[in-house]
C-alpha positions in Angstrom: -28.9 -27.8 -12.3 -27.0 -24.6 -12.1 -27.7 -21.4 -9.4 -29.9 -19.3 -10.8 -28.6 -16.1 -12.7 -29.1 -13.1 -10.7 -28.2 -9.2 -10.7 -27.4 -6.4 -8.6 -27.2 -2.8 -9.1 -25.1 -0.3 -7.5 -25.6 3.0 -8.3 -22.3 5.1 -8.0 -21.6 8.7 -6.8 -20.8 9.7 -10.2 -23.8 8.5 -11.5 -22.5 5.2 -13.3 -25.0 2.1 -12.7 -23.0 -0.8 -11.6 -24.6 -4.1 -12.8 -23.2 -7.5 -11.5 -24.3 -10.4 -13.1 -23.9 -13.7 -11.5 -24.1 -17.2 -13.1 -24.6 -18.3 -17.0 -26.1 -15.8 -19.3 -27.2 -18.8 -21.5 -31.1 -18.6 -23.0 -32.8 -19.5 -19.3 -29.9 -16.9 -16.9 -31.1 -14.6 -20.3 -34.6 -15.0 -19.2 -34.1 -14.6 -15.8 -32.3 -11.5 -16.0 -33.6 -9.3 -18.6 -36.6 -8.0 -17.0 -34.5 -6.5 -14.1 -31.5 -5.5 -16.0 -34.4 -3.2 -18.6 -36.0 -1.8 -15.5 -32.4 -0.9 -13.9 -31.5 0.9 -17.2 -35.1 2.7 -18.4 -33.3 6.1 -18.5 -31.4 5.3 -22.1 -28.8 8.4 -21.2 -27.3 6.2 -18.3 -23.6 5.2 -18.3 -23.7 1.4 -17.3 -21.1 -1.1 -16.5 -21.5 -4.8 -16.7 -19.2 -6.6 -14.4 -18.9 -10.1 -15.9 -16.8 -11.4 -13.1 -18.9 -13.8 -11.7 -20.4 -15.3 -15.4 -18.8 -18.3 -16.4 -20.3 -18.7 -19.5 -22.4 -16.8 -22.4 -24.6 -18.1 -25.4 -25.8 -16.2 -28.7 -28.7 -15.3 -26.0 -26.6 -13.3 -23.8 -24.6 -11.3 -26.1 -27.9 -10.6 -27.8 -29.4 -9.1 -24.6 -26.3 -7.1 -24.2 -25.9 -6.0 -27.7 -29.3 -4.8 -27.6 -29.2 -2.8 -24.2 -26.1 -1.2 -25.3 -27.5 0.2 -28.5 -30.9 1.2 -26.8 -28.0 3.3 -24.8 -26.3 4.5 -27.4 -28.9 5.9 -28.8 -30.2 7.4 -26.3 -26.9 9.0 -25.4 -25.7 6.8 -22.8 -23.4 4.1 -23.0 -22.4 0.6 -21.9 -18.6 -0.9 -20.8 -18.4 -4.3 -19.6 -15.4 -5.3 -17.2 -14.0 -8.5 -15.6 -15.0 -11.3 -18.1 -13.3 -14.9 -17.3 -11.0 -16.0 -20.1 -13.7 -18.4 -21.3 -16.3 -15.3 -21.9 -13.9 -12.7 -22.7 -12.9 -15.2 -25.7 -16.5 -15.0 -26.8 -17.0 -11.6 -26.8 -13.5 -11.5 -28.6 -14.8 -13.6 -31.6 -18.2 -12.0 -32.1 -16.6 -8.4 -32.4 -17.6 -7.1 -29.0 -14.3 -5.5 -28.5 -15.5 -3.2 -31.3 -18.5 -2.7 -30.2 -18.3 -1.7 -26.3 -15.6 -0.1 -24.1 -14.2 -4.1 -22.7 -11.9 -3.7 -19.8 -9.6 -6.8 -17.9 -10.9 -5.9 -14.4 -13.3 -3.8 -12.6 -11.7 -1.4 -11.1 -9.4 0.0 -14.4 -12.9 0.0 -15.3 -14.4 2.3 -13.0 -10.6 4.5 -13.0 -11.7 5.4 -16.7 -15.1 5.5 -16.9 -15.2 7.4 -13.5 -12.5 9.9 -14.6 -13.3 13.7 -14.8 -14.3 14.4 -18.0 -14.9 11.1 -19.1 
């Protein structure tokens, strides 16, 4: 059985909410996470980064969670990057259009370098 999917939150100086997620964002590390994740982002003007690092793997399930945060963000005028995906994820995300979707960056901190950037 796998470690159980988990989250943290940091929230940065410049207001960005850092969200690590760690283990599989398959249907059950879905389930586990999305009541936290919902209550870390209720204000839908917040600028929030995923930090992938730590997932080694993503079903239908997980990119529909994040899909649907990210528009609930959108549309509220915030917005949602992702950083740091392993080559097995970032290949995912690749084939299901994410990179046209969300701001995807290689690592976390050219992530927070233009996210975090004045007038960004």
């Amino acid at each position: 059985m796998n470690e159980p999917t988990t989250i943290t939150i940091d929230q940065r100086p410049s207001g960005l909410k850092l969200i690590h997620i760690r283990g599989d964002l398959d249907s059950m590390g879905t389930q586990m996470i999305e009541e936290p994740l919902s209550a870390a982002i209720t204000d839908r003007t917040s600028r929030v980064l995923i930090n992938l690092e730590n997932v080694g793997f993503i079903s239908s399930a997980g990119m529909a969670m994040l899909l649907v945060k990210g528009k609930m963000l959108r549309r509220g005028g915030g917005n949602m990057y992702l950083s740091s995906a392993t080559e097995r994820v970032r290949e995912v995300l690749s084939l299901a259009g994410f990179a046209e979707l969300f701001n995807v960056y290689p690592t976390l901190d050219e992530a927070l370098s233009a996210i975090e950037q004045p007038g960004s």
